[in-house]
N, C-alpha and C positions, 0 to 999 in steps of 0.2 A: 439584341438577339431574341429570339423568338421560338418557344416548341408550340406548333401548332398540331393538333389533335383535331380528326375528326370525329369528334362525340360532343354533341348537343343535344337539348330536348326534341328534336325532330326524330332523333332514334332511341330514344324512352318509351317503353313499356308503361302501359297506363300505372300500375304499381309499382314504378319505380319514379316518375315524373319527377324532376328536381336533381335526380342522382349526379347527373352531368356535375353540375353548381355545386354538388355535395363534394363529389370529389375532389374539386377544384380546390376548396378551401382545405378538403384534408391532405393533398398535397402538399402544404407548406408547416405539416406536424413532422414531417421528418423521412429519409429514406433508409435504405439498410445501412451508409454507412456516414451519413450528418442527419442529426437530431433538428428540431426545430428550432434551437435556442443556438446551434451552431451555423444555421443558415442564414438567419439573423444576425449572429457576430459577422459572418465570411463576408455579408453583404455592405456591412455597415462599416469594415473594418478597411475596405476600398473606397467606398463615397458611392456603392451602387446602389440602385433601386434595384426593386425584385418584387411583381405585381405578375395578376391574372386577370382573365374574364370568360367567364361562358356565354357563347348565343346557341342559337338552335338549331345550326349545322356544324360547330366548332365549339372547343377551347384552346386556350393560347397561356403558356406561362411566359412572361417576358421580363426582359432586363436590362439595363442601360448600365456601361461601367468604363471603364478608361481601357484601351485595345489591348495594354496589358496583362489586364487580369481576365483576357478573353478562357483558357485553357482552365482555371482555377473554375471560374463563372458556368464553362459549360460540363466540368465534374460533378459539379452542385446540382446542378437544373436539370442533368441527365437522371442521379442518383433520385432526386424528388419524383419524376416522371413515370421514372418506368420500375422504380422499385420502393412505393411510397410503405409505410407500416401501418398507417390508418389507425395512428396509435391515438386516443382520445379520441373518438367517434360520438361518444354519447355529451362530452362538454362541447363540442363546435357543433353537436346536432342544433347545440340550445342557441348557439350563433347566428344560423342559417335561420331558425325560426324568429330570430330577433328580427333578422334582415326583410322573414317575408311579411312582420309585422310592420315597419318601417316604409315598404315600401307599399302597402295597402293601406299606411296613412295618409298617400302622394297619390289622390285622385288624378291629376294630370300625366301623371307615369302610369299611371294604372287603367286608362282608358284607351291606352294604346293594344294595351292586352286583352282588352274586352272586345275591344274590335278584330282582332284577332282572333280570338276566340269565335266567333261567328261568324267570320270569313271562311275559317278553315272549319266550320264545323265537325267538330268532333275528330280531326287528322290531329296526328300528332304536333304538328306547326303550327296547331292553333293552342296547344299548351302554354304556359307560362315556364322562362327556365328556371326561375326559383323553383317552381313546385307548389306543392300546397303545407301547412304546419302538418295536416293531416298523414298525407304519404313520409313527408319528411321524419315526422315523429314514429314512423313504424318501419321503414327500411330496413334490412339487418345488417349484419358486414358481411356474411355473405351475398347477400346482392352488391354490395359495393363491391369487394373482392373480384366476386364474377363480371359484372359489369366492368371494373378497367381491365380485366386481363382480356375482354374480347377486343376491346375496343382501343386501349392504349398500345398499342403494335407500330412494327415498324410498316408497315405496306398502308398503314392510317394516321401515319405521321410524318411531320414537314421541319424542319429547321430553317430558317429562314436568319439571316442578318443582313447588316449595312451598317460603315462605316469603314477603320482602315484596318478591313481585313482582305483577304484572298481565299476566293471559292474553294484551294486547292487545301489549306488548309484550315476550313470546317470540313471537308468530306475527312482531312486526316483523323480528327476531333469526333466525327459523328462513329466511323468506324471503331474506334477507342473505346468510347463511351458508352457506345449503345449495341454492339456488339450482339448482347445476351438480352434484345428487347423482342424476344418474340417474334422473328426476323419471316418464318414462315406462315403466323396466323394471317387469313384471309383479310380484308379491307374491309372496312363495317358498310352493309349495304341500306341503303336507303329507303324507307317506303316508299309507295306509289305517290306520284300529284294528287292531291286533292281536286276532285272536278270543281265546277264553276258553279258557285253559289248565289243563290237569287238576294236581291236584299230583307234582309232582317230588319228587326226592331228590338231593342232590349234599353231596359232605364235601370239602373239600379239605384236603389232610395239607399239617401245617405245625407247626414246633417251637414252640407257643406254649405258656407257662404256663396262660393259660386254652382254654377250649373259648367260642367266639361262633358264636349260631345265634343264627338269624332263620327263624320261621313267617309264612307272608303269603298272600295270593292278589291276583286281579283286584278296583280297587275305583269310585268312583266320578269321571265328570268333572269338572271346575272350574264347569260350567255344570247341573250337576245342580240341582235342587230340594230334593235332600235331604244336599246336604253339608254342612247345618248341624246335619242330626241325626247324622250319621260323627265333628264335631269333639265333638259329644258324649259319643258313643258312645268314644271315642278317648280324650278326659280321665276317663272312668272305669274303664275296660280298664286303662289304663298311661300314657296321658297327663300323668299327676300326681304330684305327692308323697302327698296322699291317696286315689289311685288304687288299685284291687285287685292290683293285679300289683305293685308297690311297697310297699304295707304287707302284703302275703301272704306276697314273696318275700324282701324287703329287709327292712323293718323288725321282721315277727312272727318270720322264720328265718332270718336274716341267710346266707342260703344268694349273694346276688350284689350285686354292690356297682351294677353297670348293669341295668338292666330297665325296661324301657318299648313302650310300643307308639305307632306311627306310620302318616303317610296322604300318601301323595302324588298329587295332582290334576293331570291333563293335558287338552288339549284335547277329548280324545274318548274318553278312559279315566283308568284311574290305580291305584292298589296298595293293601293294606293291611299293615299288618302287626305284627308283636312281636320286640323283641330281647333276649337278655339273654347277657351273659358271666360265666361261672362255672368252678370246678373241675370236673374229669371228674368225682368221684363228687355232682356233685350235679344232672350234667347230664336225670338221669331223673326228679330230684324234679320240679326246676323244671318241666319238662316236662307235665309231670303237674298242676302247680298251675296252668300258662297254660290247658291242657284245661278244668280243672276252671271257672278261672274264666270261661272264653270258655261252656260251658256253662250254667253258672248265670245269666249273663246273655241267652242264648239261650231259656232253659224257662223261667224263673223271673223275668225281665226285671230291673229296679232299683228303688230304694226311692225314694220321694218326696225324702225328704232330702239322698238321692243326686241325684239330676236335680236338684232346684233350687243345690243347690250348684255343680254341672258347668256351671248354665248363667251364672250368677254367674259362674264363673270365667272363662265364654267371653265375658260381655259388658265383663267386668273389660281383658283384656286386650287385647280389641279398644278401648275405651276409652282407657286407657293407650299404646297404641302410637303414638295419633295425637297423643301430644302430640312427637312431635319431627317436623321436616321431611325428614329424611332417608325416615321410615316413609312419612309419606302422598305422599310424592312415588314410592316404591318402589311402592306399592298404584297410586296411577292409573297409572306406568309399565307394572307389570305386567298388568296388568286390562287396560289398552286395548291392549296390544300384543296378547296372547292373544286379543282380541275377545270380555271378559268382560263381564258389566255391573257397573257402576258405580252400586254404594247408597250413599243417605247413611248417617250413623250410625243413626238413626232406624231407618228399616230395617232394618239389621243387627240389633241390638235386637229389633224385632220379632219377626223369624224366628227368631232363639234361643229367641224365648220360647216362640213356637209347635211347639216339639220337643215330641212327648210320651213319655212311656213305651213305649207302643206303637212307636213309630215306632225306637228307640232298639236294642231288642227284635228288633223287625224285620228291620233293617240288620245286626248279630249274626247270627242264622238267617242270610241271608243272605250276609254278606261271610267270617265264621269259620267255616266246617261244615270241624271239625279232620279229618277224613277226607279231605278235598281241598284242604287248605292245600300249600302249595309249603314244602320244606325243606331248610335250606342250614346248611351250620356250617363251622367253620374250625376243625382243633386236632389233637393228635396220635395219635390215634388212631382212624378209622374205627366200632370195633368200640363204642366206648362211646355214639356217636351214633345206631348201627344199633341198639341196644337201646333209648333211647329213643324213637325214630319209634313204636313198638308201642303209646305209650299215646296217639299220634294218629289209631290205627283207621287204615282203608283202604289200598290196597296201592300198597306204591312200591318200586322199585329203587334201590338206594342206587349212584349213580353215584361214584364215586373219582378225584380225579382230586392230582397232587401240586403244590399251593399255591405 
């Protein structure tokens, strides 16, 4: 079972940035009427788990537990939600900065965010949901305070489960529960799409063994028509173990041990893109083979064999996913919080199969024209990254900034 909330960094206030993620962990200090040390016994004292996650259009508190203790689990998780004490704010401040120290140790996680960050120039979507130590360390509880009571509402919240339960009674459960959550405050509303950004240049100098760079641009919504020809187009780009970027870069020239390419989908936009980490002298091959193959699939499209395989692969795993509860409970959480539609399997199915070639082709032209890709690396030297940008065509200024 699943509370999903719409409050992520995409509706953060430049001085508030992080708050989302902030909350999320002081959520588990306790409600008005179980402490933190009680939610932890409740949880442990069944065999549950009981975890979170913020992105930047959602949080989600979730929890797995035997269909038993379904009514006890969602007294708990309602109480946490919508009626947290935010008691210890200033020790789990120090938590949250550990975490954004941790995770600015993990170049390869963090270059995800840098390209982001230039993509969405300066939009909130182009935030990090950590935040920075900076805003983190200055927040007060009344912005946290303020910040859930707009946003933790019931017209901005989703419950979602799966397994052996009956819709009839979580609606009994939600009305119970959640009763006194704010029932009439508005839906938290969304900024505007970020327009469409030219390609950048940014290096950040940093003593890392390898060199991590990510190529990307603007890519499609969650509600597009044609994001099921992107997941295509995506598992034969670098998507895959048998994908072109993976057996071109990794397995025929054993030039990078990471390489893959990625899509991230948002309400009203979303990104594309390619990563790979390597040594400096091989930062220009690679380079050169991502071009090569983002072309070849642009002019020259895919082979039969190729597409029917990729889509096999996409109906495989959508398939597979649904056999655990945790997944199909995460899918309808996140689908109806976001205000997505809700296919059956069937469906899904369907529209994979209806990808064509063409279409595939298309979305390539379209989403990689290496000329106007956005380009970001992390590693120690500037000069060895400014030399590969040249085999991406089109002009960019290599911004420097120190890591």
């Amino acid at each position: 079972m699943g509370f999903w909330i719409g409050a992520g960094s995409r509706y953060e206030q430049p001085d508030e940035n992080g708050i989302s993620h902030f909350i999320e962990h002081l959520l588990f200090k306790g409600g008005s009427r179980f402490d933190a040390v009680e939610i932890a016994q409740i949880f442990d004292s069944f065999g549950g788990e009981l975890n979170a996650a913020t992105a930047r259009e959602y949080t989600v508190v979730h929890a797995r537990f035997l269909d038993e203790h379904l009514e006890e689990a969602f007294d708990v998780m309602a109480d946490m939600v919508i009626h947290p004490v935010f008691a210890d704010i200033d020790l789990e401040r120090e938590v949250v900065v550990e975490e954004i120290a941790m995770y600015e140790d993990s170049p390869s996680e963090l270059i995800t965010d840098y390209l982001t960050q230039v993509i969405f120039n300066g939009h909130p979507l182009g935030k990090s949901v950590l935040g920075t130590t900076g805003i983190i360390g200055a927040v007060t509880p009344e912005q946290i305070r303020g910040y859930h009571a707009g946003h933790y509402t019931l017209p901005n919240m989703v419950v979602a489960a799966a397994g052996n339960i009956e819709q009839e009674r979580l609606v009994e459960l939600a009305k119970r529960f959640l009763a006194d959550g704010c029932e009439n405050a508005p839906a938290a509303i969304s900024p505007a799409a970020p327009g469409k950004i030219a390609g950048g240049a940014r290096f950040y100098e940093k003593d890392t063994q390898q060199y991590h760079v990510c190529f990307g641009g603007p890519g499609l919504s969650r509600h597009s028509d044609r994001r099921y020809a992107l997941s295509i187009l995506d598992a034969i780009l670098g998507g895959s173990a048998s994908s072109r970027l993976f057996q071109e870069v990794r397995d025929k020239r054993g030039l990078a041990y990471s390489v893959y390419s990625f899509d991230a989908l948002y309400s009203d936009t979303g990104l594309v893109g390619v990563y790979f980490g390597c040594r400096g002298d091989s930062v220009g091959q690679v380079t050169e083979i991502v071009v090569e193959q983002i072309q070849s699939i642009a002019e020259a499209g895919v082979g039969a064999d190729e597409l029917i395989r990729a889509k096999e692969s996409a109906k495989g795993r959508v398939v597979l996913s649904m056999e655990t509860t945790h997944n199909r409970m995460s899918r309808l959480g996140k689908l109806t919080v976001t205000g997505s539609e809700i296919l059956s399997l069937d469906e899904i199915i369907e529209r994979i199969d209806a990808v064509s070639a063409d279409d595939v082709r298309e979305l390539a032209r379209e989403m990689y024209r290496p000329g106007e890709l956005t380009a970001v690396a992390i590693g120690p030297d500037a000069k060895v990254f400014e030399a590969a940008l040249d085999a991406l065509g089109g002009r960019r200024e290599l911004e420097v900034k120190v890591g």
